[in-house]
N, C-alpha and C positions, 0 to 999 in steps of 0.2 A: 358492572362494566366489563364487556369483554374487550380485554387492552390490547389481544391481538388483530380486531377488526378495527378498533377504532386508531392503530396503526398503519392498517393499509388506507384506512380513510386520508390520514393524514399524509402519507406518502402518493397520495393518487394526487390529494389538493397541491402539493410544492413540487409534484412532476411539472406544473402546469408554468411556472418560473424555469423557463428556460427560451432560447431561441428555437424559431420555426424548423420543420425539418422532423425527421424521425428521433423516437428518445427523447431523452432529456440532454442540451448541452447547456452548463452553466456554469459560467466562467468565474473567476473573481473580481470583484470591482466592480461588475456591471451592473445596468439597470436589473438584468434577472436575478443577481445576486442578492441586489437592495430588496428587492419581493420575496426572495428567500427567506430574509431576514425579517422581514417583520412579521412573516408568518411565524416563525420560529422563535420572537419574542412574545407572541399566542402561547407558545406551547409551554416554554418558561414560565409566564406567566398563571397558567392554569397550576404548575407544577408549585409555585407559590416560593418562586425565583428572586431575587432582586439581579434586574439586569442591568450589565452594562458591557460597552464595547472598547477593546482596547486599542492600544498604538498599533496592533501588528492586523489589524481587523479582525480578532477573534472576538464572537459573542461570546461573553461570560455570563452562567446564572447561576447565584450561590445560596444554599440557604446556611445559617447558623451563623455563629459570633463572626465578626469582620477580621479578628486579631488572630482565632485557630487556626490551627495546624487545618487543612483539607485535605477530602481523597477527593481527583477529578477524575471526569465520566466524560467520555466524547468522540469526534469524529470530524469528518470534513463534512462542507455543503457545496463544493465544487464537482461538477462530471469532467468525462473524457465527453470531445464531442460527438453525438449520437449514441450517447452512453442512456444504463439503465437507471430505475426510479430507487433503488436501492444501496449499491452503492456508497458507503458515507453518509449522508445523510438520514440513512436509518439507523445508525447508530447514534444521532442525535436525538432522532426521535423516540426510540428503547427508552433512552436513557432519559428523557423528561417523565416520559410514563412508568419506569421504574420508581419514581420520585411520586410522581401523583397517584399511584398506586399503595404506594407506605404511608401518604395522607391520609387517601380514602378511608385505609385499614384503620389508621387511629395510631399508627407503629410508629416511634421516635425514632429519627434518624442518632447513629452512636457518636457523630461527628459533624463538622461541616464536610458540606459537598458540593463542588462546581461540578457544574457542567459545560464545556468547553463544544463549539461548533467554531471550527475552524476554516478558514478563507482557502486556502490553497495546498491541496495535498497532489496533485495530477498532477503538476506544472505545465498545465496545456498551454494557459495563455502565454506565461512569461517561461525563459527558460533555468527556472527555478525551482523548488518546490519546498512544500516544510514552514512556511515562515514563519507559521504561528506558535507551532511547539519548539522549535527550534529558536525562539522568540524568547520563550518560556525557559529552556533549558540554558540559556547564555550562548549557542552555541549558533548564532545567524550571523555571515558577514555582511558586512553594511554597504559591500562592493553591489549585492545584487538588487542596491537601490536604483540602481544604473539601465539594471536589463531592459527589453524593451520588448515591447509584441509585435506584431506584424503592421501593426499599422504606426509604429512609431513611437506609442506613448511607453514610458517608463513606470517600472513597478511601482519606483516611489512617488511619481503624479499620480497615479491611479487610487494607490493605497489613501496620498492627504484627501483627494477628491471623494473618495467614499467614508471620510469619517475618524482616518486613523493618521499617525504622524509620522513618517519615518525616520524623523533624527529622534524621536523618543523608542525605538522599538530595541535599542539596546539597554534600556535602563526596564523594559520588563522582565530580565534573569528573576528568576527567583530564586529565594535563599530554601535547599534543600531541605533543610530541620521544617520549610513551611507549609511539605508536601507531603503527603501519608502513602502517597501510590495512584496510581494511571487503570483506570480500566475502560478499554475497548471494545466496541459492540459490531460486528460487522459483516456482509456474508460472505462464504467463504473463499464463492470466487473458484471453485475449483469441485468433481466431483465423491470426494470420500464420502461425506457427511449421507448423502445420497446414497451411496451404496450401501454403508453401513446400516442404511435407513437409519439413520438417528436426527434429531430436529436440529442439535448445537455438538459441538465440541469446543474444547479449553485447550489453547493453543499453548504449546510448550516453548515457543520460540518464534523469532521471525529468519527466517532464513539471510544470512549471509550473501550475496553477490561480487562476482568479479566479469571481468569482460575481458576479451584479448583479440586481438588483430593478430589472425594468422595468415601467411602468406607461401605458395608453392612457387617455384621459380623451373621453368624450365628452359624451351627453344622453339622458335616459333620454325614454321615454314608451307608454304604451299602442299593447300590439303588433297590436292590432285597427283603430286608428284613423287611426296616422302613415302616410305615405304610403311608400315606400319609397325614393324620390328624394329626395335631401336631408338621409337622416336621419345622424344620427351617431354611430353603433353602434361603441363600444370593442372590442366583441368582435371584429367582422368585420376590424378594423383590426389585433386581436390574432393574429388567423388569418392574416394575411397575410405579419406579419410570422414568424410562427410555419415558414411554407413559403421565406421568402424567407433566413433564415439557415439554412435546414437545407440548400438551394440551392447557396447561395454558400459554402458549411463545405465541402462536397463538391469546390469545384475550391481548396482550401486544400493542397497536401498535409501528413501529421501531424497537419493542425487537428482537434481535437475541441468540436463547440459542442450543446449540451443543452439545451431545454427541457423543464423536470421541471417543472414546477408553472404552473399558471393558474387565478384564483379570478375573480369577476364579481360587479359589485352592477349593480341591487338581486337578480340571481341566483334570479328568479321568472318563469314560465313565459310568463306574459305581457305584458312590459315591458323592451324594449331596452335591453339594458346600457348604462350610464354609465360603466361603467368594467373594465379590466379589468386585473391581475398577473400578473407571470410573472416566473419565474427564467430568467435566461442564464449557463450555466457555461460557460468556454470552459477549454480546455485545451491547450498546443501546449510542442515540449521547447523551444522560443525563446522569452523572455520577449519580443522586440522585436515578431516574427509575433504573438505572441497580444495584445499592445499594438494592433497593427496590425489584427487583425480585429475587436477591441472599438472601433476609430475607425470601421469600414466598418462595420459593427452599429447602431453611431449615427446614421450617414448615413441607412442603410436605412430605421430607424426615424422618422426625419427626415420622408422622402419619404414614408412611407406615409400619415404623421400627415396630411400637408400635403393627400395623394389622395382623404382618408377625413374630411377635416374631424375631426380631434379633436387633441386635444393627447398630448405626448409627453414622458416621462423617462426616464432610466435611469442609475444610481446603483450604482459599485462596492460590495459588500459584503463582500466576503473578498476577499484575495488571497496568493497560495506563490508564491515562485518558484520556478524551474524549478533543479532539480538534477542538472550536466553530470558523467556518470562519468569519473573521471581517464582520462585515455589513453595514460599509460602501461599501466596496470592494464586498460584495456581490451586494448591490443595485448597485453599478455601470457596474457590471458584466450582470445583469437583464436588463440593459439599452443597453448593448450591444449585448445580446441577446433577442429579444423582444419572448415573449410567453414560454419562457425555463421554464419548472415546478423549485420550488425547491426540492430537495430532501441529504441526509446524503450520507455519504461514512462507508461502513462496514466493507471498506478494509484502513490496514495503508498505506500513503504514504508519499514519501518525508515531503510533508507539515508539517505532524506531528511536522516534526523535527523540520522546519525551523520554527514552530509556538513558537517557544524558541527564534524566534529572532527579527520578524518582526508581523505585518499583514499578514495571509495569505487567499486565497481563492482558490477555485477549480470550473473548468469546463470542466465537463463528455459529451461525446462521443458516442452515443449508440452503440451495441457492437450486432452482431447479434447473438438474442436465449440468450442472457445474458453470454456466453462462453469466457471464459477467461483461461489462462494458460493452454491452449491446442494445438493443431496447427491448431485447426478449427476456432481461435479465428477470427474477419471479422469486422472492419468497413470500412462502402462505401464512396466512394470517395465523392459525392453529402456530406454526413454528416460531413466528416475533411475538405471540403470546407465550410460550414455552420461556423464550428469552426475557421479557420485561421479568416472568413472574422470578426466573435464576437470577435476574442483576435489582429485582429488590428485595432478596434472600439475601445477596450476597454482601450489599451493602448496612441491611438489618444488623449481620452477623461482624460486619468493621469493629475493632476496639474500640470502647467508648473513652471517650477523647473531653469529657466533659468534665 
């Protein structure tokens, strides 16, 4: 069996569950999720699963004693909409073929093992995300039964109507002593692995995030009249600050820093801005470093305010912390991929959550051009074969738990 084609197979067939339009868009709850689903009780099934679905809509397939200790294996089957066929979802898929792969061979698994395909990691539909592992780890409030999608309906109508309960989805915590460790299959979403030309790396961490609303405050006035010396233009102050953390992010190494958003009043053609908004998201796998570049951020901002005569804030709004992969699990991951670089994850996933409950680790997928949530998203068959053959190494070599 070549398990790397007969992955793309798989992932070409459950592209086709999703709404019209380019990509794949597949929501949670929906009808295209329900077709997800029973494809993916196929796949369990081959892998010689017993399935079932819980309160939080997470499929479960497990094999070995019902009372063990288990290591789970998993991912989302949710996209962004107009998203690609990979995604989440292939790491459902690895991860069944990693399993029907140690069949075929004849090879005893050392433990139980679930494999987890989770309802909602995007939070496209509702504005939530996580439910499922965060389900799992105790750590889901029960307030975002409430949320609601654009058209009205609430998570927790959607979640009873497709199968699941939500006044039971806090009684799925699980008790840690019942959980061996979390492993992650997924692409990487980004371009190292590619440059490196290497097919997988073993993710050392999931990066950290914060967010801040910064603001420049200056003096507005008619842009025919004011002179140009003197004036105190938010914007221009905005700009500079804008080139001066994309600058200084560059000799950070890991640092990731974002400006996504800038808005301006009075935001009329003829009249220097008073003022101007912006988001700073920084991102680093150290929570200390990205502490560290939001203090030098500050400075920056400081200085400029002070260059540019206007005034200056900036104001945490979110913050994650950064989620370190166990190392054990990592070294044993490296064992089963021999040559795989290490490298961070910039993107949250599942793991995040379930790092509230268990050990976790991750292992990335290179992804062609680094392309991700698009529909040009591509990894090759040759590299999700590379992968199945390292995650049913990796699992071969789990302590035997028997």
């Amino acid at each position: 069996m070549d398990w790397g084609l007969e992955a793309q197979d798989r992932l070409n067939e459950i592209a086709g569950c999703s709404l019209t339009g380019p990509g794949v868009t597949r929501f949670p709850f929906t009808p295209e999720h329900a077709a997800a689903r029973k494809i993916i009780e196929g796949w369990m099934t081959r892998a010689g699963l017993e399935i079932r679905l819980d309160a939080a809509g997470t499929l479960i397939g497990r094999t070995g004693p019902a009372d063990a200790p288990a290591f789970l294996i998993g991912s989302h089957q949710d996209s962004v909409r107009g998203g690609g066929q990979y995604d989440g979802i292939m790491g459902v898929a690895l991860a069944c073929l990693a399993i029907e792969a140690l069949n075929t061979r004849g090879t005893p698994l050392p433990c139980a093992i679930e494999v987890l395909a989770f309802a909602d990691e995007e939070g496209v539909r509702f504005p939530t995300a996580l439910l499922g592992p965060r389900a799992l780890a105790g750590t889901v409030d029960p307030e975002v039964f409430t949320l609601e999608d654009r058209d009205g309906i609430s998570l927790g109508t959607a979640l009873d109507a497709f199968g699941g309960a939500q006044g039971d989805v806090v009684g799925l915590a699980r008790d840690p002593g019942s959980v061996l460790g979390y492993l992650e299959i997924h692409i990487e979403q980004g371009p190292a692995l590619e440059q490196a030309d290497q097919p997988l790396g073993v993710v050392t961490g999931i990066c950290g995030i914060e967010r801040n609303a910064v603001r420049f405050a200056g003096q507005t006035g008619h842009a025919g009249t004011v002179p140009m010396e003197g004036r105190r233009d938010a914007l221009v102050a905005a700009a500079d600050f804008v080139t001066a953390i994309h600058d200084t992010a560059r000799n950070w190494p890991g640092l990731r820093a974002t400006i996504g958003s800038i808005s301006v009043f009075p935001d009329v053609v003829n009249a220097i801005p008073s003022e101007a908004r912006l988001t700073l998201e920084i991102r680093h796998e150290d929570d200390r470093r990205r502490a560290d570049f939001h203090a030098e951020a500050r400075e920056i901002g400081a200085a400029i305010a002070q260059a540019r005569n206007t005034g200056f804030g900036i104001e945490q709004t979110y913050a994650q912390p950064a989620v370190p992969c166990d190392p054990a699990l990592v070294a044993a991951l490296e064992q089963a991929a021999p040559g795989a670089p290490r490298l961070p994850s910039g993107a949250t996933h599942d793991a995040s959550a379930m790092a509230d409950l268990c050990p976790v680790v991750m292992l990335f997928v290179r992804c062609r051009g680094g392309i991700s949530h698009r529909p040009e998203e591509f990894a090759s068959a040759d590299d999700m074969g590379a992968a199945v053959d390292a995650a049913a190494r990796f699992l071969a070599a789990l302590p035997n738990r028997d």
